[in-house]
C-alpha positions in Angstrom: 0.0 0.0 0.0 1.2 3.4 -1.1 1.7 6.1 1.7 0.0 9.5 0.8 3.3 11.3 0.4 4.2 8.7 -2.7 0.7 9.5 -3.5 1.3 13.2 -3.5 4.2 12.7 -5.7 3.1 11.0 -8.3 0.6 13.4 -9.2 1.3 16.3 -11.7 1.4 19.7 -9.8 -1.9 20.7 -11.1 -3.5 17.7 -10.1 -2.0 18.1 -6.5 -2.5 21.3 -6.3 -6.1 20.8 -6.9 -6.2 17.4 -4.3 -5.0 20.1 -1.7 -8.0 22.7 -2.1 -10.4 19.7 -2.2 -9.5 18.5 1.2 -9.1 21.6 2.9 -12.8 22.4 1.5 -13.9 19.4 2.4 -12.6 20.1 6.3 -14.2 23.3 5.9 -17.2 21.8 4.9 -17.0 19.0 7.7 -16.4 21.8 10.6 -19.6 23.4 9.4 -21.5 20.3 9.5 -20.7 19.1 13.0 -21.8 22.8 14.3 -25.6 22.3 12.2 -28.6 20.5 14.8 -30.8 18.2 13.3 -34.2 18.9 13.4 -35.0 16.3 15.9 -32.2 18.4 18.3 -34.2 21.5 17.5 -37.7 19.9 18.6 -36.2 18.9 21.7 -36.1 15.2 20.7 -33.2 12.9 20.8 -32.7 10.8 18.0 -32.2 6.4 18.8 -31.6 4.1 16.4 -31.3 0.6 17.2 -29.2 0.1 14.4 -27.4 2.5 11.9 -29.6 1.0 9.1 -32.8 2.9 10.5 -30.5 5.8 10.2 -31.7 8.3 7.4 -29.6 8.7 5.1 -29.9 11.6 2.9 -27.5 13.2 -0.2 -28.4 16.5 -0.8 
């Protein structure tokens, strides 16, 4: 298995370059997420599962 530094280098600089911003938006995007309440939060409501496949999952 290739580390991400041999990774890294075989890509051209453009393509790294572009493999940088994605994950630094993507942390960006993840920071913002953890800070948003679900609705069930917001009613007052915790959310159970009894397993994670009755957890909605949703792609917006």
């Amino acid at each position: 298995m290739r580390t991400i530094q041999e990774i890294l280098d075989s890509m051209s600089p453009e393509l790294r370059k572009n493999a940088i911003q994605a994950v630094e938006e993507s942390r960006i995007f993840a920071a913002s997420l953890a800070h948003i309440p679900s609705p069930s939060a917001l009613n007052g409501k915790a959310e159970t599962f009894d397993s994670l496949s009755e957890m909605p999952i949703s792609f917006a």
